[in-house]
C-alpha positions in Angstrom: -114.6 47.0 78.8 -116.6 47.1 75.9 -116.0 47.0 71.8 -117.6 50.6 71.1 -114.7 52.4 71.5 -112.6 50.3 69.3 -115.2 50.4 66.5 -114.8 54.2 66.2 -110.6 53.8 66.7 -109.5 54.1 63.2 -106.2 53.3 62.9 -107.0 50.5 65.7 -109.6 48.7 62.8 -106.5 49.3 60.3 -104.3 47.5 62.3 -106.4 44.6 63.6 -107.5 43.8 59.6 -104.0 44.1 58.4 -103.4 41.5 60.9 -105.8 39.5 60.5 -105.4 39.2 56.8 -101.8 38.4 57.2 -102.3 35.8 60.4 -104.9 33.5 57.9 -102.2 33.2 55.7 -99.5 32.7 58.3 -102.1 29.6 59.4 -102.0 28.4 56.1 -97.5 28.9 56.1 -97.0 27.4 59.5 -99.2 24.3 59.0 -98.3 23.5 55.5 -94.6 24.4 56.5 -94.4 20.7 58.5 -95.8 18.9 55.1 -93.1 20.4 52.9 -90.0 19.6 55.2 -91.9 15.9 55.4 -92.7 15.6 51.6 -89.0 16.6 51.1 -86.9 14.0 53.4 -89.3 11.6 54.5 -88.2 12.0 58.2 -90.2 13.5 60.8 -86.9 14.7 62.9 -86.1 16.7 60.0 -89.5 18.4 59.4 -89.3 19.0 62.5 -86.2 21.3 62.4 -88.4 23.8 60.4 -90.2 24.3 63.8 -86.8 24.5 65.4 -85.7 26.8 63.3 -88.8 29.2 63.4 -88.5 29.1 67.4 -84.7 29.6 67.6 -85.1 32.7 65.4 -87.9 33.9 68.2 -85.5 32.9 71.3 -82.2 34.2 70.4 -83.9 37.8 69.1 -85.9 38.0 71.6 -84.5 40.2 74.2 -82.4 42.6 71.2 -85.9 42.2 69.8 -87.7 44.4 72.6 -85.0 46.7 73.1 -84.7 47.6 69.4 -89.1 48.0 69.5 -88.4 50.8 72.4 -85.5 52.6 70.3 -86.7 52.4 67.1 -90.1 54.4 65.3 -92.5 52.0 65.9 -94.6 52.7 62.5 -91.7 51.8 60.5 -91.3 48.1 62.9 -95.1 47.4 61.7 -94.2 48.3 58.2 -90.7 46.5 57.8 -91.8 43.2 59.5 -94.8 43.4 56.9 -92.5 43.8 53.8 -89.7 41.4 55.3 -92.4 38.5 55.3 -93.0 39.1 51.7 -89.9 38.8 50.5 -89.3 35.5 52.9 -92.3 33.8 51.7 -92.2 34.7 48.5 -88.9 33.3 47.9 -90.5 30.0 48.7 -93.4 30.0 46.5 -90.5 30.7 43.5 -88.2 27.9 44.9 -91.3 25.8 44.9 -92.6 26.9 41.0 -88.9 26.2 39.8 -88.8 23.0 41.7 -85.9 24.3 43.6 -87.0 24.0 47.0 -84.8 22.3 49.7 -85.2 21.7 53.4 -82.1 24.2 54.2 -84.5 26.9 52.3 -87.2 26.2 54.7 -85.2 26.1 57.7 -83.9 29.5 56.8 -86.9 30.9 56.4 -88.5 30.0 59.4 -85.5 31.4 61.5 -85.6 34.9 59.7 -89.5 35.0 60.0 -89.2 33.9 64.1 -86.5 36.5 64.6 -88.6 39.0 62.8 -91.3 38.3 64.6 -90.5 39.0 67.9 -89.5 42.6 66.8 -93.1 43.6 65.3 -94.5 41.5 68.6 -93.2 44.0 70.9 -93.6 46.9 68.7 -97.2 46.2 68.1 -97.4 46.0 72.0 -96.4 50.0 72.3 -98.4 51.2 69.1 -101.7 49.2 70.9 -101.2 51.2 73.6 -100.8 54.3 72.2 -104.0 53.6 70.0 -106.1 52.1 72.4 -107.2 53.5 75.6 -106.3 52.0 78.8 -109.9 51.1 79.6 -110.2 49.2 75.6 -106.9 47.1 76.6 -109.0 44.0 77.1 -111.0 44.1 74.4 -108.5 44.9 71.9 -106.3 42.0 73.2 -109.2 39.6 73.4 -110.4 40.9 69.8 -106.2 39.9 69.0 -106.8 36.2 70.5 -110.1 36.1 68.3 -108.2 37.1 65.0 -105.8 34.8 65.6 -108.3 32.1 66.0 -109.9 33.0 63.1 -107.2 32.6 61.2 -106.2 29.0 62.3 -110.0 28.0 61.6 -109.7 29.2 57.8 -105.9 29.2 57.5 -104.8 25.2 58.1 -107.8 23.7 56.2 -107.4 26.3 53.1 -103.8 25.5 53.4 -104.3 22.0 53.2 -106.9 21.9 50.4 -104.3 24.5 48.3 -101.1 22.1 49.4 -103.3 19.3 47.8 -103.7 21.7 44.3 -100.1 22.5 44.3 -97.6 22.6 47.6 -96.4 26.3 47.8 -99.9 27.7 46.7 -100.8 28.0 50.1 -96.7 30.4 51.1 -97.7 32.4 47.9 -101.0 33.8 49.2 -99.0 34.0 52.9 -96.8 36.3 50.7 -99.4 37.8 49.6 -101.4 38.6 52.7 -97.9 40.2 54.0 -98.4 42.6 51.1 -101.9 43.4 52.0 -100.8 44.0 55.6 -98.5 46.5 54.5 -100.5 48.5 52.7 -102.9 48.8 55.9 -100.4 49.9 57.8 -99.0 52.4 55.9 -102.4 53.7 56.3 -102.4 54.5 60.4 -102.3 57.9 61.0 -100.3 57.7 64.4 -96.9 58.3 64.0 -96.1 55.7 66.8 -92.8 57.2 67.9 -90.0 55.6 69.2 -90.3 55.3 73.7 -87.1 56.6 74.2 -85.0 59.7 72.1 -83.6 59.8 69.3 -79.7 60.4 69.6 -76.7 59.2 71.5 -78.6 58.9 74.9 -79.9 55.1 74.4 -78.3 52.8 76.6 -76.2 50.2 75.5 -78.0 47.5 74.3 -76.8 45.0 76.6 -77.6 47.2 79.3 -81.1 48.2 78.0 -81.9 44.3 77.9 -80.8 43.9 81.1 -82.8 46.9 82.6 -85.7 45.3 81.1 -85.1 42.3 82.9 -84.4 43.7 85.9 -87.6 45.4 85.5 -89.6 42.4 85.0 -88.1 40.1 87.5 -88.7 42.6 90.2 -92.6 41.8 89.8 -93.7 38.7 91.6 -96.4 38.0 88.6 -94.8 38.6 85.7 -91.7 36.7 86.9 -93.8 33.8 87.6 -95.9 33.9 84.1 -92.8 33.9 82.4 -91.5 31.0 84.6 -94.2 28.7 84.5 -94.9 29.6 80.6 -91.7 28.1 79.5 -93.3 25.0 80.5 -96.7 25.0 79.2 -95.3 26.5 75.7 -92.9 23.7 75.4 -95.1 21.2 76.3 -98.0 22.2 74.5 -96.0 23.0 71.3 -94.9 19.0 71.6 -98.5 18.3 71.3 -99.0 19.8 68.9 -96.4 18.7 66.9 -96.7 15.0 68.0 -100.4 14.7 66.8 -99.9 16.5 63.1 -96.9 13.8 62.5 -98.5 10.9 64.2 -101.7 11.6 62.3 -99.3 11.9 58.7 -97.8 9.0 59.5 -101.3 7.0 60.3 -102.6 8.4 56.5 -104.8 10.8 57.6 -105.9 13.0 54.8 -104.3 16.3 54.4 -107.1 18.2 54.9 -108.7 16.1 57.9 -104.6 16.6 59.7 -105.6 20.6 58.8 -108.9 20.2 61.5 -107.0 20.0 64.1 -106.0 24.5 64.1 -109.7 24.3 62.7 -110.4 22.9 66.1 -108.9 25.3 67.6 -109.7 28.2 66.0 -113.2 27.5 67.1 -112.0 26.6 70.6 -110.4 29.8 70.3 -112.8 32.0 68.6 -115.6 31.1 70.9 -113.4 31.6 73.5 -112.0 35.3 72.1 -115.6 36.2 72.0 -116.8 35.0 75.9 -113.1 36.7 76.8 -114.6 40.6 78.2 -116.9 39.1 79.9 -114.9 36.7 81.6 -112.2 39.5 82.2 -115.2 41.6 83.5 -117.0 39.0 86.3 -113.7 36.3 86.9 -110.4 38.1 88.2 -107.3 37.0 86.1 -105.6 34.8 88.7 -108.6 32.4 88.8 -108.9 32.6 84.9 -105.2 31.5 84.5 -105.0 28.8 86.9 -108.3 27.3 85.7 -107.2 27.6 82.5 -104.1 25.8 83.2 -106.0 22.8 84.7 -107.9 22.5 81.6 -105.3 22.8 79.3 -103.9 20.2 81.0 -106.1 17.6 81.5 -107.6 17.8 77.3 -104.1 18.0 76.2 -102.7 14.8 78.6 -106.4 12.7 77.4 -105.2 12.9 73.1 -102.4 10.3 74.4 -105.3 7.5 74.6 -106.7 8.1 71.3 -106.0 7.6 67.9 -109.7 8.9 66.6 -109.2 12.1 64.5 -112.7 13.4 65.5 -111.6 13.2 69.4 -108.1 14.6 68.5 -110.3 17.5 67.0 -112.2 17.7 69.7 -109.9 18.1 72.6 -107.4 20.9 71.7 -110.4 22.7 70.9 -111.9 22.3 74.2 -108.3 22.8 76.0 -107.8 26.7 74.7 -111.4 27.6 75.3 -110.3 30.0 78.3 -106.9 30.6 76.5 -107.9 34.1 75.3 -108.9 35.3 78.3 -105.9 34.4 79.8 -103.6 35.9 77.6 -105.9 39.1 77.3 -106.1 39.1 81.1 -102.1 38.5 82.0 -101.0 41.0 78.6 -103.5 43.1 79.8 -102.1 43.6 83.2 -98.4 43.5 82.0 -99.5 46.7 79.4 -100.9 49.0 82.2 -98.2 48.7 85.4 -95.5 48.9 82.8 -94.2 52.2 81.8 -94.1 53.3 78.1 -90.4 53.5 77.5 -89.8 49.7 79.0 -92.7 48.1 77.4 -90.8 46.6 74.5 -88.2 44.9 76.7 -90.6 44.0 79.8 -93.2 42.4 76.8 -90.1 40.7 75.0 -88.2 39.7 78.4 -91.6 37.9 79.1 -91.4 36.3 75.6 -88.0 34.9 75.9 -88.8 33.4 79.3 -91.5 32.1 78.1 -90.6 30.7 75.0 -86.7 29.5 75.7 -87.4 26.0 75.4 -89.8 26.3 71.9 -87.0 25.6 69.9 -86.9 21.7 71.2 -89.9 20.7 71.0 -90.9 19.9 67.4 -87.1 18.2 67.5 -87.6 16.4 70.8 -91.4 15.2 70.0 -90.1 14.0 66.5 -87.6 12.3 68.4 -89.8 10.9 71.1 -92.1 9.8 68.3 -89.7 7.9 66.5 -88.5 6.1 69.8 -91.1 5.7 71.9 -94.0 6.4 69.8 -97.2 8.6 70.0 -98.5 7.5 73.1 -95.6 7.8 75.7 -94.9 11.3 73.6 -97.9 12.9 74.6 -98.1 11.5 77.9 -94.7 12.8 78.4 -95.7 16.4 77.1 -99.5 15.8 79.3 -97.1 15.5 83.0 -95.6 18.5 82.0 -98.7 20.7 81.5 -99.9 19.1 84.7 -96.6 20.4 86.8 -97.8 23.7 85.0 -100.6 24.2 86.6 -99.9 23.0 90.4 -97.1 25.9 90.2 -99.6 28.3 89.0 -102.2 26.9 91.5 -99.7 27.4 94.1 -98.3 30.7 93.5 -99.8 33.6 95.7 -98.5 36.5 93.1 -100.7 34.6 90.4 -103.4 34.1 92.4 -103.8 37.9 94.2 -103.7 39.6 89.7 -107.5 41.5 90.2 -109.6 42.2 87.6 -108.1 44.4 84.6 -110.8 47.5 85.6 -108.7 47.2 89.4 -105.5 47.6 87.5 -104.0 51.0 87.9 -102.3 51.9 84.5 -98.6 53.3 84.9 -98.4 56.9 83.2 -97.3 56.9 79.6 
């Protein structure tokens, strides 16, 4: 696997700048999101319903979510999403100007742009591989993880230099970067056609989600990524959310609270940019479970700390082997899965996986309240920790080969 091909992939470049253009100010949204909900009630329980919100949105159109991406022109997904997010956003930066704003506005918001999301997730999953050749997979999933990294290690300290200028500055230029994305878009030259016909022959939809499922729970790996991964994602979303608060609540300086998705957008960059050659020497089974381990351990060490540099620090450390992961289990999931059930295996895996999101910024504001910071993240750091002994134990996790061994299912 190597970067040449993509470099010389066109519409691939489009796609990966319009992204990356809109994911920096999607860092700057998501981060500064917290602070708003937080300036406006005062209660960390309620700011963290905006999180709630966001991840209910993702769970409950999730599966419709991936059947919709195999039924409907993909192009016009990519497009729609990108437009959609304007609008959202910039209905928050006008709330904001007039001094209109309200938590129920946020909360709204973040549940349209979650269910929204997990539409152009899926859909971007089939137009990558019709862009991308099987051999590029890794690459162009690892370059994914490194824009995405990139923009947490500009988006959340912009955002919280802007928020200090004035609080929706930072959701205007999100709205703006949506904009931008579409435009790049609209620029691809692959049609990215629908997987299945046009017509009446689709399948009902609850029977397409449910072929989809079927689909995925009938392969030993996948079934137990998506298992397991509705642990670590609730758990390490808690985290998260447990040390932005706590750290608010200390008086840590806007802008020093924004380090910590600086710290891991360098975790994660450094890590996107090691990820081929991981994927190329270390099969994926031992990069997940290792991963895992790590993860856990960083993650479970912030609970006996209250030192902003160390809080930095460890996250940072802890997704260092994350994009190799994700490139590695994606990766695999894209090639033995056949074209017209990619959207509903990728978004069956999602749901799985991300079914208990919607708790955790409620239960770690909760469990911050009551028990404070400490027991919270030692809570959230035993359940990373269960993570990876499942992974560690599972034979299917341990027996995925190396992406180059994968045999890619026929388009």
């Amino acid at each position: 696997m190597s970067a040449r091909g993509l470099l010389h992939n066109g519409d691939y470049l489009k796609l990966l700048t319009g992204q990356t253009i809109s994911s920096i100010g999607s860092s700057m949204s998501s981060f500064v999101f917290v602070l708003l909900g937080l300036a406006i009630t005062g209660s960390p329980v309620q700011a963290g319903l905006i999180g709630t919100a966001s991840a209910l949105g993702s769970t409950l159109m999730s599966l419709p979510g991936g059947a919709l991406a195999d039924r409907w022109n993909r192009r016009r997904i990519l497009i729609g999403y990108s437009l959609f997010g304007t609008v959202l956003y910039g209905s928050v930066a006008v709330a904001g100007w007039l001094d209109v704003l309200t938590l129920p506005h946020l909360i709204a918001v973040s549940l349209l742009s979650g269910a929204g999301y997990v539409l152009f997730i899926p859909a971007e999953a089939g137009a990558l591989r019709q862009i991308v050749d099987p051999d590029d997979i890794g690459t162009a999933l690892a370059a994914s993880h490194g824009r995405q990294n990139l923009a947490a290690l500009i988006g959340a300290p912009l955002g919280g230099a802007l928020y200090s200028i004035g609080r929706v500055i930072p959701v205007a230029v999100d709205a703006i970067s949506y904009l931008v994305m579409t435009v790049m878009l609209s620029t691809i030259r692959h049609p990215l056609p629908a997987a299945e016909p046009d017509g009446d022959k689709h399948e009902p939809m609850l029977k397409a989600i449910r072929s989809g499922l079927t689909w995925m729970f009938r392969q030993p790996a996948l079934r137990t990524i998506a298992t397991v991964a509705t642990i670590l994602n609730f758990a390490a979303n808690g985290t998260f959310i447990v040390l932005i608060l706590s750290m608010q609540q200390r008086g840590v300086p806007t802008p020093v609270i924004g380090l910590l998705e600086t710290g891991l957008g360098v975790g994660g960059l450094v890590g996107a940019i090691a990820a081929p050659k991981l994927l190329a020497k270390f099969s994926t089974g031992k990069i997940t479970i290792t991963s895992s381990w790590i993860t856990s351990i960083t993650f479970g060490a912030t609970a006996f700390t209250t030192h902003a540099a160390v809080l930095i620090v460890l996250p940072a450390l802890a997704i260092f082997l994350l994009p190799a992961l994700n490139s590695g289990l994606f990766g695999y999931q894209m090639l033995i899965t056949p074209d017209n059930l990619q959207g509903r295996a990728q978004s069956a895996v999602m749901f799985l996986a991300s079914s208990t999101n919607p708790l955790a910024p409620l239960l770690g504001g909760l469990m911050l309240e009551g028990f404070g910071a400490r027991t919270a993240l030692l809570v959230f750091g035993a359940l990373l920790a269960l993570a990876a002994v499942l992974l560690t134990l599972s034979r299917p996790i341990r027996s995925i080969p190396l992406l180059t061994e994968v045999s890619p299912t026929p388009a």
